[in-house]
C-alpha positions as CSV (number, residue, x, y, z in Angstrom):
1,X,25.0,11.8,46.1
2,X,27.6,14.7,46.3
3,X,25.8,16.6,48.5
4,X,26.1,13.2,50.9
5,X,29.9,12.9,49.9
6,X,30.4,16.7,50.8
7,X,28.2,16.5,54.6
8,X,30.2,13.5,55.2
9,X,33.6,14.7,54.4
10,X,32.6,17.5,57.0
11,X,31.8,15.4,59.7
12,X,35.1,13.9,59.5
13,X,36.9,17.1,59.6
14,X,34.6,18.3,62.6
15,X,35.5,15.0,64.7
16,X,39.5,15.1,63.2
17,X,39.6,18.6,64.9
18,X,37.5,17.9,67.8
19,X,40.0,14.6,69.1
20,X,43.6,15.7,67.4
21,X,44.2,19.0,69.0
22,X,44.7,18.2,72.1
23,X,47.9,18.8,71.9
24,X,47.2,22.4,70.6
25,X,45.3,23.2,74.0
26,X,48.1,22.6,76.1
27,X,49.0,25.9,78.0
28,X,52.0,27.4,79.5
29,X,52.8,29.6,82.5
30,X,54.3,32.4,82.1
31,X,55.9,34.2,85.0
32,X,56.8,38.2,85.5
33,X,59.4,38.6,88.5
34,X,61.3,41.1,90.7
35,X,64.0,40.5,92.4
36,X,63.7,40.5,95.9
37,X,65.9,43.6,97.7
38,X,66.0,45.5,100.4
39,X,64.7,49.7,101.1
40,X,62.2,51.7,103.5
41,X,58.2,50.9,104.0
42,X,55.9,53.6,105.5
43,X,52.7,53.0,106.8
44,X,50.5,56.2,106.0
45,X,47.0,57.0,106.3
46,X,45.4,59.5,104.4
47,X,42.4,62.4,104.8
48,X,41.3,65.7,104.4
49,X,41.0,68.5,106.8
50,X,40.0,72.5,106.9
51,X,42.2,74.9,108.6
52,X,41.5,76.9,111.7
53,X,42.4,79.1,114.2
54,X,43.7,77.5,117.5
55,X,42.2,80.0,119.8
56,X,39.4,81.4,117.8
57,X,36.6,83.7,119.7
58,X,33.2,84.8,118.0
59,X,32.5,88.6,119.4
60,X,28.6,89.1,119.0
61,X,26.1,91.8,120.4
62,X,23.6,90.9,123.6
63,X,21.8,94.0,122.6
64,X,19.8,95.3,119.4
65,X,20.5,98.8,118.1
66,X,22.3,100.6,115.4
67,X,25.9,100.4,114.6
68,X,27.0,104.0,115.5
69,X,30.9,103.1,115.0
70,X,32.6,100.8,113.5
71,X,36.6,100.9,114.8
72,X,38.6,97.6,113.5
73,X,38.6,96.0,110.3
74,X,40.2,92.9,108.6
75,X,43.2,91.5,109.6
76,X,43.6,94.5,112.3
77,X,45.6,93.4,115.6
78,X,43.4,94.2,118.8
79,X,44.4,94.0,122.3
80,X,41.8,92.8,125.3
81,X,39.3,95.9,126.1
82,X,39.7,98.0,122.8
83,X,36.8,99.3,121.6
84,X,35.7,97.7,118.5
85,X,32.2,99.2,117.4
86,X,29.4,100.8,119.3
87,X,26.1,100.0,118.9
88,X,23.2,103.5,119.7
89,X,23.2,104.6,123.2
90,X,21.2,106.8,123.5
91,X,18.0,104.7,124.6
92,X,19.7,102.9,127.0
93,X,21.1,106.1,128.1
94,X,17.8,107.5,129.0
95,X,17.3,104.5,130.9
96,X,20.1,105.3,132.9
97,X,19.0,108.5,133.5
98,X,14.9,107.4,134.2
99,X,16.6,105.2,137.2
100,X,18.9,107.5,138.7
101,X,15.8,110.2,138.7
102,X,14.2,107.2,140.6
103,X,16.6,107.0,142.9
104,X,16.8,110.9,143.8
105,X,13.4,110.9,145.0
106,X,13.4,107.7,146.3
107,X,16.0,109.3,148.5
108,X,13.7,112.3,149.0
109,X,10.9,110.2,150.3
110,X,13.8,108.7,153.0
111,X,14.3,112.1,154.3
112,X,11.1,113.1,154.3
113,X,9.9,110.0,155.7
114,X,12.9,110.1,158.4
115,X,11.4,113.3,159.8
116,X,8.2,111.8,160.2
117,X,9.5,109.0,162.1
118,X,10.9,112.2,164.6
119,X,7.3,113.6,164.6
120,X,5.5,110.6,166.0
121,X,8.1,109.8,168.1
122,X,7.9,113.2,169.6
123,X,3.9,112.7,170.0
124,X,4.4,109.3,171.5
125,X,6.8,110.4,174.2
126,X,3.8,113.2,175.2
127,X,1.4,110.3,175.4
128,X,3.4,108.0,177.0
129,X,4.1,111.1,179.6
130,X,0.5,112.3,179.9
131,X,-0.5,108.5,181.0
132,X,1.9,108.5,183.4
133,X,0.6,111.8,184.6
134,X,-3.3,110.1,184.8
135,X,-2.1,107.4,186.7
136,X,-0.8,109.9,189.3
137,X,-3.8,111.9,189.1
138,X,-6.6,108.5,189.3
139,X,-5.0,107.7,192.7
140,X,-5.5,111.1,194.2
141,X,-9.5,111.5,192.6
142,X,-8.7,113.8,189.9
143,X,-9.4,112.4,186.7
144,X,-12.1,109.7,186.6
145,X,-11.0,106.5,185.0
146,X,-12.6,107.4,182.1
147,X,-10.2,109.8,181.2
148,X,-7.4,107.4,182.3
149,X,-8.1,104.9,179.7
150,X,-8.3,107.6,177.1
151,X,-4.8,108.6,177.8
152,X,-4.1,105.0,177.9
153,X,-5.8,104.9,174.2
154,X,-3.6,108.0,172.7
155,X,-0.4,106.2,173.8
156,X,-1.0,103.2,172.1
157,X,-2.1,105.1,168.9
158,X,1.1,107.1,169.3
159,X,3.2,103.8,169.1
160,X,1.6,102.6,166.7
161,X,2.3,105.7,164.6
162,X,5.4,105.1,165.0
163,X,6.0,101.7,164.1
164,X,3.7,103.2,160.5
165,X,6.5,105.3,159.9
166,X,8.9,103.0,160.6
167,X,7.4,100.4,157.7
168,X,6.7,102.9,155.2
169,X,10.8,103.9,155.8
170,X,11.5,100.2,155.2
171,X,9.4,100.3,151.8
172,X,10.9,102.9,150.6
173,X,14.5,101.8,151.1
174,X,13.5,98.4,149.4
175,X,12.3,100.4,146.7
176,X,15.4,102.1,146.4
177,X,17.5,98.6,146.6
178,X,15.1,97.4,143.4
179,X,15.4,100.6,141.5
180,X,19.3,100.4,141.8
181,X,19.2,96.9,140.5
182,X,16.9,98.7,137.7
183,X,19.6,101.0,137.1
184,X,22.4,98.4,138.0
185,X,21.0,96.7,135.2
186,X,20.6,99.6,132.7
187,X,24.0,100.6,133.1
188,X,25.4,97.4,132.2
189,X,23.4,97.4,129.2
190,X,24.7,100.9,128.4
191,X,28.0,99.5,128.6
192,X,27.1,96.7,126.1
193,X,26.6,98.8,123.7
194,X,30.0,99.5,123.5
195,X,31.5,96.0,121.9
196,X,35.0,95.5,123.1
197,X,37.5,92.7,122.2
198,X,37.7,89.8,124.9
199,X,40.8,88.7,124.2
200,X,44.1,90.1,122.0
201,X,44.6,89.3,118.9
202,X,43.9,90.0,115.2
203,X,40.3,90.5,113.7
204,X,39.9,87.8,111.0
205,X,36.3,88.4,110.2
206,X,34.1,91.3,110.4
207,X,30.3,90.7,109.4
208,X,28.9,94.5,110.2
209,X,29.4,97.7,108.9
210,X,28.3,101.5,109.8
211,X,25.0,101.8,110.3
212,X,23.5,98.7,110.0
213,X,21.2,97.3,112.4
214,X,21.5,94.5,114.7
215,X,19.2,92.0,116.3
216,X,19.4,89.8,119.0
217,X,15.6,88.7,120.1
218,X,16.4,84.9,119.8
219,X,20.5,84.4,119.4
220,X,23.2,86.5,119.6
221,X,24.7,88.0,116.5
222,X,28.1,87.8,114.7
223,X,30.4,90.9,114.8
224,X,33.7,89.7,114.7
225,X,36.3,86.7,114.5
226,X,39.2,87.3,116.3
227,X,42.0,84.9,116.1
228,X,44.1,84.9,119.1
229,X,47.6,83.7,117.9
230,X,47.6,82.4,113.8
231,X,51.5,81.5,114.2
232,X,49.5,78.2,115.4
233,X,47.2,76.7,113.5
234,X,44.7,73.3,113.7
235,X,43.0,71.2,111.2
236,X,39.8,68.9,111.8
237,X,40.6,65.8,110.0
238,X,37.8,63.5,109.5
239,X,39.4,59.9,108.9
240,X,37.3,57.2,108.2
241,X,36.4,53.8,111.0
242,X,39.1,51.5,109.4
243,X,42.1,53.4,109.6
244,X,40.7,55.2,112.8
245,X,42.3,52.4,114.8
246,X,45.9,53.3,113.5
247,X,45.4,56.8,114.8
248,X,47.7,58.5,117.9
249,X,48.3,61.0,119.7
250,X,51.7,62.8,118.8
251,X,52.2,60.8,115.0
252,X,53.6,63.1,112.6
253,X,51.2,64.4,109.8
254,X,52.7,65.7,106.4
255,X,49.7,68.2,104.8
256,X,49.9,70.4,101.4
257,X,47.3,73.1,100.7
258,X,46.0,74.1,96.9
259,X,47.8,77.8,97.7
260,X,51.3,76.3,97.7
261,X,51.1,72.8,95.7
262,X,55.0,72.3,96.0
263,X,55.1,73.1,100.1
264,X,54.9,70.7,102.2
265,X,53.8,71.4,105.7
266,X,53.8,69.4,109.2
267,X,51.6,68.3,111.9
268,X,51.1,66.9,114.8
269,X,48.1,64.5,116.1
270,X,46.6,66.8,119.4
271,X,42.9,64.9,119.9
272,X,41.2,62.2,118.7
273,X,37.5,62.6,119.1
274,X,35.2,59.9,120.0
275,X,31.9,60.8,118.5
276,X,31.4,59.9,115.0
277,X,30.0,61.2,112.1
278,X,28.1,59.9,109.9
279,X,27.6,60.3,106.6
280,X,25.8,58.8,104.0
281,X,26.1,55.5,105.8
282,X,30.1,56.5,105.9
283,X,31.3,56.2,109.6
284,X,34.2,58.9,110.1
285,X,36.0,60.4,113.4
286,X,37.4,63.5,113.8
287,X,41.4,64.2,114.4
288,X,42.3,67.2,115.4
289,X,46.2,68.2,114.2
290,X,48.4,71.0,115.5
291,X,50.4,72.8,112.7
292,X,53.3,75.4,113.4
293,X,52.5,78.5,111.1
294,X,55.5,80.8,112.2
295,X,55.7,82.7,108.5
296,X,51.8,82.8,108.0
297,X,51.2,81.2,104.9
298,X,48.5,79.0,106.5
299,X,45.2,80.9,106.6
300,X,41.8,79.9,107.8
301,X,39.4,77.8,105.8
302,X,42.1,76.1,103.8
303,X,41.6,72.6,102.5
304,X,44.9,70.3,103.6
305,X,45.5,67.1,102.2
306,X,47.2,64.8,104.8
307,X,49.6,62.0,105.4
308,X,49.7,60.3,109.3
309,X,52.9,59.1,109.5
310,X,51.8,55.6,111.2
311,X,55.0,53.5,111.3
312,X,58.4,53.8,109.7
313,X,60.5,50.4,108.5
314,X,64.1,51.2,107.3
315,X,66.0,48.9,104.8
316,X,64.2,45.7,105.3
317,X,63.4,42.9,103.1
318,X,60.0,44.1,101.4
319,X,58.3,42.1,98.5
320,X,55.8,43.3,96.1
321,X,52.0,43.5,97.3
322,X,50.6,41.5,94.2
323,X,53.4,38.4,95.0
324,X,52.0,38.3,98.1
325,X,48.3,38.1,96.2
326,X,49.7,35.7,94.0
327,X,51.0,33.3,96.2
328,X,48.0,33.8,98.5
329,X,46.0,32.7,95.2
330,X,48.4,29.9,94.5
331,X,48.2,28.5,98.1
332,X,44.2,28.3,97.9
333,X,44.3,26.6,94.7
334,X,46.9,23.8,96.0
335,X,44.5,23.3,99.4
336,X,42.0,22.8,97.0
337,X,43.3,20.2,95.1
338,X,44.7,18.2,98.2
339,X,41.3,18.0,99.7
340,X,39.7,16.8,96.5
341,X,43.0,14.0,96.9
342,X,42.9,13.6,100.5
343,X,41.7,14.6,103.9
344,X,42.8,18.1,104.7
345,X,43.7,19.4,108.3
346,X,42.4,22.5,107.4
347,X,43.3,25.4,109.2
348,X,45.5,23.6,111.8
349,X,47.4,21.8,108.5
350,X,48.2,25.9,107.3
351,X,49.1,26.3,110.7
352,X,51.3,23.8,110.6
353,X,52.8,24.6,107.5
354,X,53.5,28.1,109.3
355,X,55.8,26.5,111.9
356,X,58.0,24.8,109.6
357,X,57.4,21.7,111.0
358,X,59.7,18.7,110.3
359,X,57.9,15.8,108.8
360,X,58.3,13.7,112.2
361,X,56.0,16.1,114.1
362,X,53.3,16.5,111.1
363,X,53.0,13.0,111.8
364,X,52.8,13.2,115.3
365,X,50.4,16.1,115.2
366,X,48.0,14.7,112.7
367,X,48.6,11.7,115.5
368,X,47.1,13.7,118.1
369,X,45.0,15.8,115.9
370,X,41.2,14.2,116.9
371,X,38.5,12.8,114.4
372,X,35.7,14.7,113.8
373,X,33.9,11.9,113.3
374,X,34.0,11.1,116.6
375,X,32.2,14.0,117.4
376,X,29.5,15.2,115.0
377,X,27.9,17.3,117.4
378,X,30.7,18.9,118.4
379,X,30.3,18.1,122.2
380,X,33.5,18.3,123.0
381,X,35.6,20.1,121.1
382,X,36.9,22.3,123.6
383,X,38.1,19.2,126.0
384,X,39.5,17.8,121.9
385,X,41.3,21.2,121.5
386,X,42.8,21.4,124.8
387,X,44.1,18.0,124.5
388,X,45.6,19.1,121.4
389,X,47.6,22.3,122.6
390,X,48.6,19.6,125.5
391,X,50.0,17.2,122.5
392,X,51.8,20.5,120.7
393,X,53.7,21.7,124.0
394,X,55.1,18.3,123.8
395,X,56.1,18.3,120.2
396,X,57.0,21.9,119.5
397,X,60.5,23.5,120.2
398,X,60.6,26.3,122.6
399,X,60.7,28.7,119.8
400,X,57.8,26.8,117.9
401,X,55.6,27.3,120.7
402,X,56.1,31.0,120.6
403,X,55.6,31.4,116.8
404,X,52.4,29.5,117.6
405,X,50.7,31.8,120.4
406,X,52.1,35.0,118.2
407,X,50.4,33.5,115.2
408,X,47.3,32.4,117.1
409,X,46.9,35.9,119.0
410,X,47.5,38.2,115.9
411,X,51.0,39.2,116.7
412,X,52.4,37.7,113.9
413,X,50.8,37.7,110.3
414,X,51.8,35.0,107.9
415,X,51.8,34.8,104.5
416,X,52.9,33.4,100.7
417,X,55.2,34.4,98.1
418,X,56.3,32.4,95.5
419,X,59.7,31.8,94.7
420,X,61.1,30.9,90.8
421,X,64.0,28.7,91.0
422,X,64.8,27.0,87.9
423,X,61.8,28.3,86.2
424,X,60.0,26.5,89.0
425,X,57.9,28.4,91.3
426,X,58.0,27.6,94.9
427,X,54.8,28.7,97.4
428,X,57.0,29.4,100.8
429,X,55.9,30.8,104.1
430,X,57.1,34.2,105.3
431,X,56.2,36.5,108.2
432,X,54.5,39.1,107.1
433,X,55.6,42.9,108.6
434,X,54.4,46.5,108.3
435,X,53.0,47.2,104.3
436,X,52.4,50.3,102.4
437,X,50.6,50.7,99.3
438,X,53.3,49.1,97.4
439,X,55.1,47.0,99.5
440,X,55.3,44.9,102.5
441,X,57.8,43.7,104.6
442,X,58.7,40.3,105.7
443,X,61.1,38.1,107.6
444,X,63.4,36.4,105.0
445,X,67.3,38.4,104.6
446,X,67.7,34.8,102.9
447,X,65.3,35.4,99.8
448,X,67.4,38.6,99.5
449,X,68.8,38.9,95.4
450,X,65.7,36.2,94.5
451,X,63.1,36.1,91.8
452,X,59.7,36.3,93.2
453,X,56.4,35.6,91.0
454,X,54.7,39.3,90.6
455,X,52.3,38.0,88.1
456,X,51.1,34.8,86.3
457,X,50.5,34.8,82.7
458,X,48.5,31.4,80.5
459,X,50.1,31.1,77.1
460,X,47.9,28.7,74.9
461,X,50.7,26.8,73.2
């Protein structure tokens, strides 16, 4: 019987506490504010970069030897045509000397040859001579014409001796214009051995030393870095595809490297690349910046962490990011709950709302606004929509009808924020301007000096 007393007694209390305290679960709002005010919004873009050399020229060796001399070293200035090492020379010396041998007797053989060319020219005058004397000689009956034709015979032979000679000269003097391509081409290998700087400037990287042995059978090898001026420098930025689209040429870049954390150094956008890169599924372009280095603290290879200037507002009205959030939040939740009320223009109803329209032409656009209803298949909605921008030139103001096509075309952002007057919040539209990480600006000198919502807090009573 207790035990029954006591289970009942329970139940009471359980349904006493489930019904009364529904006073208890009443909750209250809470609001954190800032005054509105006004100050300076900069539009940034951040990325990382590596330093480099504007004009930088890798010196490498077209020939494979031994490092003889070795004539530069780090950080030494060079001007155009000093010698900087020199590979062996010796083989390509004898070369050299093999081709010019080549040549000398080559030359011998012209000589030589030239002479005979005299010889059988000589001989084929006699023939030619001694024919002329058979003819003479077959008219009067002194030589049969047996003997005629032989001195015809030796003529011919004679002429073609000489046109022999003539050949073999040509030979030989095409033989001689190969060989001094041969040699042509050994002496400019000779001269490779000599490395010299291609441009002036100052040696920033030397890979060789004295004696070491280079190879070039399938790519050319790395000597030297020279650096033709360092009093200008460049960084590759890679910044990523969705602030790409804020990058141009000429904006202002602010960059610090880890060797002087409290300097601050500036830029300039030269290039923007068009070929992407891609990594890890991370789209990224690369910005080339131009950066003034007149007292040389900048070196090659540093890491620089930049700032592109993007755009600049000066002393306007700026609210903070999360009101803008808030309200955003606020102004969903309220469309929400009138179109669980009533019907809802949507999109066009925000829009609306945008224009600050007097409550005569909401009318008169929700008038000419047409039923969907009407067209469930959506046949004609674009002869529906153009009958509505027909209906909205008539009802909008001059200024109106701007706002709209800025709004419509992207000119114009709008936005929330939410106002507490009276410990009442108020959702009102604002034109939303150029935002930071903190702040953004919009159009409203007005709300100047008051309380907007930041944050919003539930307080169980």
């Amino acid at each position: 019987m207790n035990k029954f007393i006591i289970a009942a007694t329970a139940l009471a209390l359980t349904v006493f506490w489930y019904f009364i305290p529904a006073e208890n679960n009443q909750v209250e709002f809470q609001y954190q504010t800032q005054v509105l005010a006004t100050g300076d919004i900069q539009k940034t873009v951040g990325a990382t970069g590596a330093l480099a050399a504007v004009d930088d020229l890798v010196v490498g060796s077209q020939l494979s030897g031994q490092i003889t001399e070795l004539l530069v070293d780090f950080n030494d200035k060079v001007e155009k045509g000093q010698l900087l090492a020199r590979i062996d020379p010796r083989t390509f010396s004898a070369k050299v000397d093999q081709y010019q041998a080549q040549i000398a007797s080559i030359d011998a053989n012209i000589a030589l040859q030239k002479v005979t060319i005299s010889m059988v020219q000589l001989s084929a005058s006699l023939a030619q001579r001694d024919l002329v004397r058979g003819q003479g000689l077959v008219a009067s009956n002194n030589i049969s014409a047996e003997e005629l034709d032989q001195l015809k015979t030796s003529a011919a032979l004679a002429d073609l001796d000489v046109l022999k000679a003539k050949a073999e000269l040509d030979a030989l003097t095409a033989s001689k214009a190969s060989t001094l391509a041969q040699l042509l081409q050994a002496q400019i290998e000779l001269d490779r051995t000599e490395i010299r700087a291609p441009i002036s400037g100052i040696v920033i990287n030397r890979t060789i030393e004295a004696g070491q042995t280079v190879a070039s059978s399938y790519n050319t090898p790395e000597l030297f870095v020279i650096a033709k001026d360092l009093s200008q420098m460049e960084i590759e930025a890679y910044v990523d595809e969705s602030d790409i689209g804020f990058i141009t040429s000429g904006q202002r870049v602010d960059f610090t490297v880890d060797a002087y954390p409290q300097a601050k150094f500036i830029g300039k956008v030269r290039q923007i690349r068009q070929y992407p890169e891609t990594d890890s599924g991370v789209v990224s372009y690369t910005v080339i910046i131009s950066a003034p280095n007149p007292r040389g603290q900048l070196l090659p290879g540093m890491t620089a962490d930049l700032t592109v200037r993007i755009d600049t507002a000066r002393n306007v009205v700026r609210v903070p990011n999360s009101a803008i959030r808030i309200a955003a939040r606020q102004a969903s939740l309220n469309s929400s709950n009138e179109r669980s009320g009533k019907q809802s223009m949507g999109k066009m109803g925000e829009l609306m709302d945008q224009l600050d329209l007097t409550e005569q032409q909401r009318q008169q656009v929700a008038a000419a606004r047409p039923d969907k209803g009407a067209d469930p298949m959506a046949r004609n909605r674009e002869q529906a929509r153009q009958r509505l921008d027909r209906a909205l030139k008539q009802i909008l103001t001059s200024e109106q009808q701007q706002r709209l096509q800025a709004l419509r075309s992207g000119q114009v952002k709008s936005g929330y924020v939410m106002i507490l007057e009276d410990s009442e919040p108020k959702l009102m539209h604002v034109q939303l301007g150029l935002s930071d990480d903190q702040y953004t600006q919009i159009d409203g000198t007005a709300l100047v000096g008051k309380a907007v919502v930041t944050q919003i807090q539930q307080v169980k009573l």
